[in-house]
C-alpha atoms as one frame of an Amber mdcrd trajectory, in Angstrom:
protein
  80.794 100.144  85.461  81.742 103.353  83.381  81.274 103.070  79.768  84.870
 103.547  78.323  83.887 106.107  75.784  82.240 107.907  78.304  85.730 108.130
  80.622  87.254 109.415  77.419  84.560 112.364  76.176  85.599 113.354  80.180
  88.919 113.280  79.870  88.826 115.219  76.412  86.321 117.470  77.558  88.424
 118.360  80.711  91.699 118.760  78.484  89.722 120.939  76.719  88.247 123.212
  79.149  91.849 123.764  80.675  93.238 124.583  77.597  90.080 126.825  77.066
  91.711 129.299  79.958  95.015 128.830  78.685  93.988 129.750  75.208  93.645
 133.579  76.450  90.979 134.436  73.951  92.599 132.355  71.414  95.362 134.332
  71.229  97.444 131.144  72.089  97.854 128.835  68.956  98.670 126.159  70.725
  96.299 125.942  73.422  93.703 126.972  70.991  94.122 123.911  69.066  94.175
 121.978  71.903  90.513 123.686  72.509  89.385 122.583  69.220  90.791 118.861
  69.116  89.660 118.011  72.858  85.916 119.391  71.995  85.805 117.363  69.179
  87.012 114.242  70.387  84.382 114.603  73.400  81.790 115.182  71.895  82.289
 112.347  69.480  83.491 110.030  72.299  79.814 111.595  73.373  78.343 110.171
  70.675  79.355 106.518  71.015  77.922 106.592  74.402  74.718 107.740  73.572
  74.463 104.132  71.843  74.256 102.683  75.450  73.152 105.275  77.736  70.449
 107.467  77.837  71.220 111.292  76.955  70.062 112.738  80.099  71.890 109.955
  82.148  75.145 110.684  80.204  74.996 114.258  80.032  74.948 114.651  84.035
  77.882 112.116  84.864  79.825 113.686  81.391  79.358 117.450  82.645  79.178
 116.623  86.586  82.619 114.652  86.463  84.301 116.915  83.896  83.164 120.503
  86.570  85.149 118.662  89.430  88.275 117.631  87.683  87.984 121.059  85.946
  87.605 123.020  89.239  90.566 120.783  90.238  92.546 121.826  87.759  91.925
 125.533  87.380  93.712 125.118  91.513  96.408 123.283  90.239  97.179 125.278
  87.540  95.943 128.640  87.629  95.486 129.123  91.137  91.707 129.474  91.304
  90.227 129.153  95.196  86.726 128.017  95.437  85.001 129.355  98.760  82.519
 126.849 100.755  79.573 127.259  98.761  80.982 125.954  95.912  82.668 123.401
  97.722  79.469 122.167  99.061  77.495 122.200  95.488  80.292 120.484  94.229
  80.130 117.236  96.990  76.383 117.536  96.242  77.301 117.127  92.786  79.376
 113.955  93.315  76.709 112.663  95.748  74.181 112.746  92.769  76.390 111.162
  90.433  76.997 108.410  93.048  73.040 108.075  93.293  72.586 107.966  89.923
  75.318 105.195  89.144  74.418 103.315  92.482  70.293 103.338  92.175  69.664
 103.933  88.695  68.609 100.692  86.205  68.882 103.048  82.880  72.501 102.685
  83.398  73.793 100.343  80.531
């Protein structure tokens, strides 16, 4: 199962990462603070799981998890089309997360 602070450092990191687009070269106060706040809360949500999980192990599901949803939402909200190559890195992407969770024993 997921660590919990490790669902949260993704969901901060992707709130951040949105709001990174939305900042418009942090010209936007608001979405630049948003920037700032969601970093920081990942990272140290980040932290905590590094108690439990190994770096490397984290790292990939953190940043593999948080491209998807991010990819997701840059459709959604900003009207970004991805083509079929990145499509197909992306399911790759999932795939190895699903290996990793499913086969791995390093998971805590």
């Amino acid at each position: 199962m997921f660590n919990t602070y490790l669902l949260l450092a993704i969901f901060f990191e992707v709130i951040a990462t949105t709001a990174l687009k939305a900042s418009d070269q942090f010209s936007n106060k608001t979405a630049s603070s948003i920037v700032v706040i969601g970093y920081v809360a990942a990272f140290y949500c980040l932290t905590l799981v590094l108690k439990t999980m190994p770096l490397a192990i984290a790292y990939a599901i953190w940043s593999a998890i948080g491209l998807v949803i991010v990819t997701i939402n840059g459709w959604i909200f900003f009207g970004e089309v991805m083509d079929i190559p990145a499509l197909i890195g992306m399911a790759l992407i999932i795939i190895g997360i699903c290996v990793i969770h499913m086969g791995s024993k390093v998971i805590a």
